[in-house]
C-alpha positions, 0 to 999 in steps of 0.5 A: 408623604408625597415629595414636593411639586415643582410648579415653576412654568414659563411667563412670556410677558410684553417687554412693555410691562417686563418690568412688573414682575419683581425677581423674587422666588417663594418657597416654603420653609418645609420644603426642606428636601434635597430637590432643587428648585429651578426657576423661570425662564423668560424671553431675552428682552426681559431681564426679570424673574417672574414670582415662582411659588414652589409649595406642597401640593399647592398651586402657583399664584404668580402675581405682579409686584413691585416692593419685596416686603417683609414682617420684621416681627415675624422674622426676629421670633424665627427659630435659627434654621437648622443646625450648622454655622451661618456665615455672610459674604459680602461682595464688593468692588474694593479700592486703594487705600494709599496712594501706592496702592492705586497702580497695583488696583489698577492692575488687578481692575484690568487684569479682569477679562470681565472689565477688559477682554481680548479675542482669544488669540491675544489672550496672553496679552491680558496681564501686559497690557493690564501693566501699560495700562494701570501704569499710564492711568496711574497718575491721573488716578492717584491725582483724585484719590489724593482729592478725596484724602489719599485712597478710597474709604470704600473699605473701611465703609464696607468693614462698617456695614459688615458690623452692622449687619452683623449685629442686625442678624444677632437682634433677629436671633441669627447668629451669623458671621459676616465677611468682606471680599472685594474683587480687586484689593484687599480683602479679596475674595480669596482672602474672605473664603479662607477665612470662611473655611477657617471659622467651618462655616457650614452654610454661607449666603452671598450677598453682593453690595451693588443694588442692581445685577450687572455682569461687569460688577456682581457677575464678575465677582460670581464667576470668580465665586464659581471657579474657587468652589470648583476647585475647593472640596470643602466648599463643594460640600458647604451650603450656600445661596446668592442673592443677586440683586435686591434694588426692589426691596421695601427696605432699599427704597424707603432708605433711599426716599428717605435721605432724598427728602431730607435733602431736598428740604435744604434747597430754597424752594424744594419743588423746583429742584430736578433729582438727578440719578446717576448710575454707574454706566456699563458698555452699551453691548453688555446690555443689547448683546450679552443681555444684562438686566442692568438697564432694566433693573436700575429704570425699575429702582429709579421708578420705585423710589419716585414712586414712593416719593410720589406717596409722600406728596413729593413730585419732583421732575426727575431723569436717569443718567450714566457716568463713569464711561471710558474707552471708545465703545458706546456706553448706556445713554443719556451721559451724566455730563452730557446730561447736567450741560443740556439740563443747564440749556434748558433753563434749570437752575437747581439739581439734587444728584443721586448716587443710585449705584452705590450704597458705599462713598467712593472716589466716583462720589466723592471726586466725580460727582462732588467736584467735577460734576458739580463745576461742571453744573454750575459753569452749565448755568445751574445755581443750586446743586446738592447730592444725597449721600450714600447709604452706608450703615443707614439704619433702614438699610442695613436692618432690610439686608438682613431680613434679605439675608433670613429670607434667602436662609432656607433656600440655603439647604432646599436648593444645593444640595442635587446641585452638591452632588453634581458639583456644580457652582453656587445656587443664586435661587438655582445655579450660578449657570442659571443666573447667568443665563440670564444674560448669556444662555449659551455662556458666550464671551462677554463683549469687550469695553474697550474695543482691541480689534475686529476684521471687517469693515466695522469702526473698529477697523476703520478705526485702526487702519486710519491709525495705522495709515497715520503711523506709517505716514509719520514714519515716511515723512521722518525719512524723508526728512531724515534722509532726503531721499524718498517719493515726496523728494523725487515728486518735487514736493520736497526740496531735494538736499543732500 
């Protein structure tokens, strides 16, 4: 038998219709063999994957697309794929669960040179000021954990889904083992893959819970995915994949359509209401320098949702905005805050806010938007507001991530094992490197949210010179008044003592 046929080709499409190319790749479930199977790549300024059909012998049919469908019937009558165990890690941000955990979270969230990063010559400055930091927001922060119940649910709903989608694989004759790994508390990630060796799990799929790619969320986490597979011989020989984003599946949309009907109809006149997504923002650079889809992919979701809406007679005005922001950095626009004030102005009188980034409650749904977000609302002249909740073990949800979960299992043993030999990282329908070049083919530095220092006539400088100056103006003035002496004395500006 001959061997397989790559016929992966480059598509440049027009940034205008980018968006309509849906990131999925297609591969036969013979295609078994060792070869691995590299996909698109497309212009900078389009951050999706064009369908890429690898069959035998066959010839690419690359077609546009919006929603990910899959056939529930056909799956669950699916032999298990091959032999091994099958396990599933789950990927998720975590968060404190008392309130003594919160500075110590927020040691390990600043801590990431994803979230926080310093020129290289400071480096060493990374964990201090990770402890300045956390230690100062700590108050502040443990104020709206203590709002919410004293710590994050995130935990115990991420536990939850875990189960779910446990018991969704088992219905679908996948007997597979799910794990929970959270990048900045317990269970971490560390503590997930120990566990996962410890069970031999033999093939693994890696499904990050945040609908939408972004670096500073699932990109984080890979890279940190990336450097204990290096170093770990037992996983250097486990099969695995990653599914990098699933916001276009059917599945996701229907879910999230689903929960916005129902709340709409608890509003007095439901065709008046403006749904408001709000997503978790990200600094504006990662997007127009470093490259990430996260931009495209959550104005693509927000279109498919409506879009399925649209399907269901529901024609509701509808806006995108980005909240969560901090640091002095540009961030993604328009600002939920700035945008519920402006709405407010121009007359809207009822609101429906979706949580579009999340698929967990957490403190940034339960206290941003549940309580400031909406006094904010009301004091802006908005009457009405209601929020959809989060996903959590929605039953729609949870049963289209294991069809995600069964689709992506063949590429488990097709795609990793030259990778294997290689000992290259985990195989996100190719490579870690490879999705990652998405947004960074040259593996740059990512640019930093929060700003420490540039040279150069930038704002930046600006920015810290004109702190500088300020400082040693204050220090002057205090001598001067101090001591008695000094140039403002001497120019008679100053009364002379002694």
């Amino acid at each position: 038998m001959a061997p397989p046929v790559s016929f992966c080709r480059e598509i440049t499409p027009s940034p205008a219709n980018c968006t309509s190319y849906s990131p999925f790749l297609q591969l036969d479930t013979q295609c078994t063999s060792s070869f691995a199977a590299s996909c698109l790549r497309l212009p900078r300024n389009c951050s999706l994957v064009a369908r890429c059909s690898l069959k035998w012998s066959e010839k690419p049919s690359i077609t546009p697309g919006a929603l990910l469908t899959s056939s529930p019937q056909q799956l669950s009558t699916n032999p298990i794929f091959g032999e091994g165990k099958i396990g599933v890690l789950l990927l998720n941000l975590g968060g404190p669960e008392t309130l003594e955990d919160v500075q110590p979270f927020l040691f390990n969230l600043f801590a990431d040179p994803d979230i926080i990063r310093l020129p290289r010559l400071f480096r060493f400055l990374q964990r201090p000021l990770a402890q300045f930091i956390s230690v100062a927001r700590a108050p502040k922060s443990k104020e709206g954990y203590a709002s919410i119940g004293g710590g994050s649910p995130l935990r115990r709903i991420t536990d939850a889904q875990a189960e779910a989608l446990r018991k969704a694989l088992w219905e679908k004759n996948v007997p597979a083992k799910v794990y929970v790994g959270m990048r900045y508390w317990h269970p971490f990630t560390e503590e997930a893959i120990e566990q996962i060796k410890r069970d031999g799990i033999t093939k693994l799929v890696v499904l990050p819970l945040y609908p939408q790619f972004s670096i500073s969320t699932s990109g984080s986490s890979l890279r940190l995915l990336e450097s204990i597979f290096r170093e770990d011989e037992y996983l250097v020989n486990m099969q695995h994949t990653v599914i990098p984003s699933w916001y276009q599946r059917e599945g996701y949309i229907k879910a999230m359509a689903d929960l916005m009907e129902k709340e709409l109809k608890s509003f007095e006149h439901p065709e008046e209401v403006m749904i408001f997504f709000s997503a978790h923002g990200v600094p504006l650079a990662y997007v127009e320098e470093a490259g990430d889809p996260y931009k495209a992919e959550m104005e693509e979701c927000v279109d498919l949702i409506m879009e399925e809406l649209e399907k269901r007679r529901v024609h509701n005005a509808y806006t995108l905005a980005y909240q969560s922001r901090v640091g002095p950095v540009e961030w993604l626009k328009p600002y939920t805050d700035e945008t519920i004030i402006e709405l407010g102005k121009k007359g809207v009188k009822s609101i429906l806010a979706v949580p579009i980034s999340f698929v967990s409650e957490h403190i940034e749904t339960l206290e941003e938007i549940d309580v400031e977000y909406k006094e904010l609302a009301l004091e802006s002249g908005i009457q009405n507001w209601a929020r959809v909740p989060a996903l959590g073990v929605e039953p729609t949800f949870i049963s289209d991530l294991a069809d995600a979960v069964i689709e992506s299992l063949p590429y488990v043993g097709a795609m990793a094992v030259s990778n294997l030999e290689a000992r290259q990282s985990l195989v996100p329908l190719g490579s870690v490197e490879e999705l990652l070049a998405a947004y960074d083919s040259q593996r740059r530095e990512l640019p930093p949210p929060v700003t420490v220092w540039e040279w150069g006539w930038t704002k930046s400088a600006e920015t810290w010179n004109g702190r500088a100056a300020m400082l040693a103006v204050l220090v002057l003035l205090v001598l001067e008044v101090t001591t008695g002496e000094g140039f403002l004395h001497q120019w008679g500006i100053l009364p002379l003592f002694r």
